[in-house]
C-alpha positions in Angstrom: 0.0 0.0 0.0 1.1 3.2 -0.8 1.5 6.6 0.7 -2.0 7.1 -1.1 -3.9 4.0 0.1 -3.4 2.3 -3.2 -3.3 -1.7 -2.8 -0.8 -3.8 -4.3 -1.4 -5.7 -7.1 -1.4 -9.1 -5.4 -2.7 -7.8 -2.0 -5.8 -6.5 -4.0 -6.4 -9.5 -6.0 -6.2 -11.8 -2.8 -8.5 -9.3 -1.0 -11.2 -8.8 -3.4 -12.0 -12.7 -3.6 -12.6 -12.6 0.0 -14.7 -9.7 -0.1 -17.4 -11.3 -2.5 -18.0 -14.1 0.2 -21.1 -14.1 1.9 -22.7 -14.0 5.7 -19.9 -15.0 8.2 -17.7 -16.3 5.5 -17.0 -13.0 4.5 -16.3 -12.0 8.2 -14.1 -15.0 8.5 -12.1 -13.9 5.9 -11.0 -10.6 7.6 -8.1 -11.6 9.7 -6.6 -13.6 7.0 -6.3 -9.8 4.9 -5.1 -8.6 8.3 -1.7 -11.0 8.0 -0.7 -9.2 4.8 1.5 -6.2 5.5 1.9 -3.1 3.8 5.2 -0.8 3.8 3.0 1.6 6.3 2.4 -1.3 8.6 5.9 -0.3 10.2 5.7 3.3 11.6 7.7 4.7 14.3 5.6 3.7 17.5 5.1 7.6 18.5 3.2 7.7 14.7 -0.6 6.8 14.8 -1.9 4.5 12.7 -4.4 6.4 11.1 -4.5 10.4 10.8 -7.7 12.1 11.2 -9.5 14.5 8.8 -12.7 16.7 8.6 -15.3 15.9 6.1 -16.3 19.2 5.0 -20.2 18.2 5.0 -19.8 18.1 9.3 -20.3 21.7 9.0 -23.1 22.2 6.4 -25.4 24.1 8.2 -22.9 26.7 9.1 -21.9 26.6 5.2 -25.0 26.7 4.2 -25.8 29.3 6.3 -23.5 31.5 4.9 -21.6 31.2 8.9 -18.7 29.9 7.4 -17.2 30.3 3.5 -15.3 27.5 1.7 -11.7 29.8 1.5 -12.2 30.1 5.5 -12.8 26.4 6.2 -9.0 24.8 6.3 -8.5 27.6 8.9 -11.6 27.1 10.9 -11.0 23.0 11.0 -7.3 23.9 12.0 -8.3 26.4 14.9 -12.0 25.4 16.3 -12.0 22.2 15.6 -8.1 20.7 16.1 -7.5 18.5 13.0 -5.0 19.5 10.4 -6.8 17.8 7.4 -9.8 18.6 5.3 -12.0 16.6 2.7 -14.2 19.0 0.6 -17.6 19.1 -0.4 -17.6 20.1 -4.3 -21.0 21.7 -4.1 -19.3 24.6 -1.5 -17.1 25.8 -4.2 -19.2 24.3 -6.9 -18.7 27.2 -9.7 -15.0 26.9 -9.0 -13.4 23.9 -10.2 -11.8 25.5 -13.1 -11.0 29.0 -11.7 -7.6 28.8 -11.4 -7.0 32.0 -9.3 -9.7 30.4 -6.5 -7.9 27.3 -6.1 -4.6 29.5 -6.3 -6.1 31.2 -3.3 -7.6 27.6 -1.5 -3.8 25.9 -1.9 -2.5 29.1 0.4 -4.9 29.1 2.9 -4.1 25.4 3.5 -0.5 26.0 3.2 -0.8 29.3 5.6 -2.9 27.0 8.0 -0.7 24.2 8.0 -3.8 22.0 6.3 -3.5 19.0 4.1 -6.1 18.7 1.6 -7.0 14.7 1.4 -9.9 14.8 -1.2 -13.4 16.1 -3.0 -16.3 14.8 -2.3 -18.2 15.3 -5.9 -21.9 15.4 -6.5 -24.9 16.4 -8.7 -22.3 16.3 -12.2 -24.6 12.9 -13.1 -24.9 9.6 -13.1 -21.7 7.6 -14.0 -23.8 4.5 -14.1 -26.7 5.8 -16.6 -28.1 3.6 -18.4 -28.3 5.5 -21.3 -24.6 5.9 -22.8 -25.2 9.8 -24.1 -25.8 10.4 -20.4 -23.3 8.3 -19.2 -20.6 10.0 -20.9 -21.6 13.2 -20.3 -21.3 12.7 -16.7 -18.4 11.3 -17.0 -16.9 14.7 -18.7 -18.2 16.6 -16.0 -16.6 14.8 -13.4 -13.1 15.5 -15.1 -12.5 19.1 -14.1 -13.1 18.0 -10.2 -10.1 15.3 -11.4 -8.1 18.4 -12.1 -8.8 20.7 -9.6 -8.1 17.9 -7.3 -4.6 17.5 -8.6 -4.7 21.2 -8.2 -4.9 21.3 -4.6 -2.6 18.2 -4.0 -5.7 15.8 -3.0 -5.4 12.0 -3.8 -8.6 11.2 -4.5 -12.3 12.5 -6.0 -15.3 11.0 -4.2 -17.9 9.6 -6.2 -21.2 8.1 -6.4 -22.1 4.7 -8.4 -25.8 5.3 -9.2 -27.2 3.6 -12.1 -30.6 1.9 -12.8 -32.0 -1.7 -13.9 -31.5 -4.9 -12.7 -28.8 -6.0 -10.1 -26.1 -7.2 -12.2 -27.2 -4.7 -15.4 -26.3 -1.6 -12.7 -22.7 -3.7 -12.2 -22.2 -3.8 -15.5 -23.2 0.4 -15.8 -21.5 1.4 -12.8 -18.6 -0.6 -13.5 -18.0 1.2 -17.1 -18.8 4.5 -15.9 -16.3 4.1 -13.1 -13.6 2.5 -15.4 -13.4 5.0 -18.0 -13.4 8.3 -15.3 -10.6 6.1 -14.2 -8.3 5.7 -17.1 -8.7 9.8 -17.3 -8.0 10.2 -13.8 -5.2 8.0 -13.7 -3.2 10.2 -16.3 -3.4 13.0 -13.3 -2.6 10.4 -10.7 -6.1 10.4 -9.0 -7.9 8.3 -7.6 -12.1 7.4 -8.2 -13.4 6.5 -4.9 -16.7 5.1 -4.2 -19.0 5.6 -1.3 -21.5 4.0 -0.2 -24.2 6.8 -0.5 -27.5 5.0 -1.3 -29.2 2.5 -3.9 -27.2 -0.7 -4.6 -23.9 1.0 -3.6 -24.6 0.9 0.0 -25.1 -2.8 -0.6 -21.8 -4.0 0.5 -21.5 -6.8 -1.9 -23.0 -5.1 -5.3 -20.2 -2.5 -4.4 -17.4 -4.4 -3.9 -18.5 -6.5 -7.2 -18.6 -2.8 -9.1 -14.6 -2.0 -8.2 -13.7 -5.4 -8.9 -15.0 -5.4 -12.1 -13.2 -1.9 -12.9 -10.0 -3.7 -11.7 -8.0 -0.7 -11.8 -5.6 0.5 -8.7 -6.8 3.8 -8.7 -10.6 2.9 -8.5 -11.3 2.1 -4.8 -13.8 2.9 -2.3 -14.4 5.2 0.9 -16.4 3.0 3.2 -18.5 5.0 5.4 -19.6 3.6 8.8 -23.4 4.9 8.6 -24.6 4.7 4.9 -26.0 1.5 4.4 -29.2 2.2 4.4 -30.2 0.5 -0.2 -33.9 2.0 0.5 -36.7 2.9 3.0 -37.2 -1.0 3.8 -33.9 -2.5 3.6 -31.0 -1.4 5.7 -27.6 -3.5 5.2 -25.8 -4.9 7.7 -22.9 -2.3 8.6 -20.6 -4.4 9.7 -20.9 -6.7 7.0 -20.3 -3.7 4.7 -17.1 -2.4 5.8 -15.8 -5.7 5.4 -16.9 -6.2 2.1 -15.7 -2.5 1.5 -12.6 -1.9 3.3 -10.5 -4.5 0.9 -10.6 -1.6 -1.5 -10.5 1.3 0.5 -8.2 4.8 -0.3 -10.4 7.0 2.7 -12.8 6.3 5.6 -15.3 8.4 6.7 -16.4 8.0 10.7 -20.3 8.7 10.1 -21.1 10.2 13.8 -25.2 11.2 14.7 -25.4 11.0 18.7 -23.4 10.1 21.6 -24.1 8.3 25.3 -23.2 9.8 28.1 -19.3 8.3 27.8 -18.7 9.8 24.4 -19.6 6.3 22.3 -21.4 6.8 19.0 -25.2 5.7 19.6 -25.5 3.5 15.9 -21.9 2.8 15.2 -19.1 0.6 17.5 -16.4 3.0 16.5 -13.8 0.0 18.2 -15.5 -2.7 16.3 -15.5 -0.4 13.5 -11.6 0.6 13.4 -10.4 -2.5 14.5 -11.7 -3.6 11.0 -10.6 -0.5 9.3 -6.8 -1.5 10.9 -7.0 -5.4 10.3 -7.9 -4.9 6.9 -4.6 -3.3 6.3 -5.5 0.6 5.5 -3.5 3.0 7.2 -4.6 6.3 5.5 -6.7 9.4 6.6 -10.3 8.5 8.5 -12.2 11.5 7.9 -14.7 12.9 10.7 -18.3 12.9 9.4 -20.6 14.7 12.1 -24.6 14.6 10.7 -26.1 14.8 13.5 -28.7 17.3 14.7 -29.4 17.4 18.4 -25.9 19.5 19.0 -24.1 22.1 17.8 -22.2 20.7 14.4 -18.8 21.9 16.2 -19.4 19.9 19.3 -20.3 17.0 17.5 -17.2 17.2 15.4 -15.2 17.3 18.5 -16.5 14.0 19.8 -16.2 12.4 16.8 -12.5 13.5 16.6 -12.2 12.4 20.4 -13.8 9.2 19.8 -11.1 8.3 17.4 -8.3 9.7 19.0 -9.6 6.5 21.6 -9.5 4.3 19.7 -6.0 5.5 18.2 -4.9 4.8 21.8 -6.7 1.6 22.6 -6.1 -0.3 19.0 -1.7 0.2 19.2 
């Protein structure tokens, strides 16, 4: 693995067959991914094992508010809220992906605030799984300049979405082409396409993992999030089952956070259960804070989240 996330070759092939098992198969196979080591198994024991970042969508209300502007937000996740590491949101500088004096500006505020900018979050530029191929291609295209800025501003990855329509293995088949082709464009700027689970068949741990397999590329991956598993109003996959069908392929993490007990534990989500996966599966990269919930200030809840994972930094050495 490299400084990126990125899989090797053989680790990923060896990986991905045990991520298409089923029930507790697949769980079984965890540990076995866990015994392959990576060159950033071996850090220097005062080194974590995981940095944190902020997922810019933990502060949408104040963004969308206009409480807090996208320029300011490296600085304001650097001085309120303690983390030195930001994931964007496309649709806070939406309008900006090509203006080159913007992102001029964005790379100095990070560099004045001592922030490292991990990757963009892209939405609403269509469906890379379309069915139909005019529309498929086009949304390809517009997912290329969020490719560019992103080499721009020194991130390794864009986020993306797999949505497509049809049958189970027809949407593979979509999503999988879709995927492969913004892919081969990224990979000439040395990107990666990650995929979130974020709804429909992709938070279906399986139908996901089957989608990047497929693609077979090393800069296609995923970014597993710990909360979005919910495929429609009636059927909610099992989380834990996801990550572990997810996590073989993982460049990012997002640490999905709503509410918290009275001794700082996430209400929905065993963040030790959950990171104990995220470290046995190999993956040693940025976990990105991702505070949605609504009963405290967005602020607070980022700060729990971060303390939460500084924990388990400190209990899973």
């Amino acid at each position: 693995m490299d400084k990126n996330g990125n899989q090797s070759p053989d680790r990923r092939q060896f990986i991905a067959q045990s991520s298409l098992l089923t029930g507790g198969a697949l769980v079984a196979a965890t540990p076995c991914c866990a015994a392959l080591t990576s060159p950033l198994s071996t850090r220097p024991d005062s080194e974590p094992w995981f940095k944190i970042s902020l997922a810019q969508w933990s502060l949408h209300r104040l963004l969308q508010a206009g409480k807090l502007d996208n320029l300011d937000f490296p600085a304001f996740t650097k001085e309120q809220c303690k983390i030195d590491a930001v994931e964007y949101v496309n649709q806070f500088f939406k309008d900006k992906a090509e203006d080159q004096k913007y992102l001029a500006e964005l790379n100095k505020r990070c560099s004045d605030a001592g922030v490292e900018q991990v990757l963009i979050m892209v939405d609403g530029e269509g469906a890379l799984g379309d069915s139909d191929d005019a529309n498929r291609k086009k949304a390809i295209e517009n997912h290329h300049k969020w490719v560019t800025a992103a080499k721009t501003l020194g991130c390794h990855s864009i986020r993306v979405n797999a949505k497509s329509s049809g049958g189970y293995q027809e949407q593979v088949k979509l999503a999988a082409d879709g995927l492969r082709q913004l892919s081969e464009f990224a990979a000439q700027h040395e990107i990666n396409v990650i995929v979130e689970n974020h709804g429909g068949l992709s938070s279906n741990g399986q139908w996901l993992a089957q989608v990047i397999q497929r693609v077979n590329m090393d800069n296609c991956g995923t970014l597993p999030d710990f909360g979005n598993f919910r495929v429609s109003d009636t059927v909610e996959y099992d989380r834990y089952l996801g990550m572990a069908a997810l996590l073989p392929f993982a460049k990012a993490v997002s640490a999905k956070s709503h509410d918290f007990d009275q001794d700082g534990n996430e209400t929905k989500s065993d963040f030790i259960k959950m990171m104990t996966m995220v470290k046995d599966s190999g993956y040693r990269g940025y976990v990105g804070v991702e505070f949605e919930g609504s009963e405290i200030p967005e602020v607070e809840g980022v700060a729990k989240t971060r303390d939460l994972l500084i924990r388990c930094q400190k209990e899973l050495v």
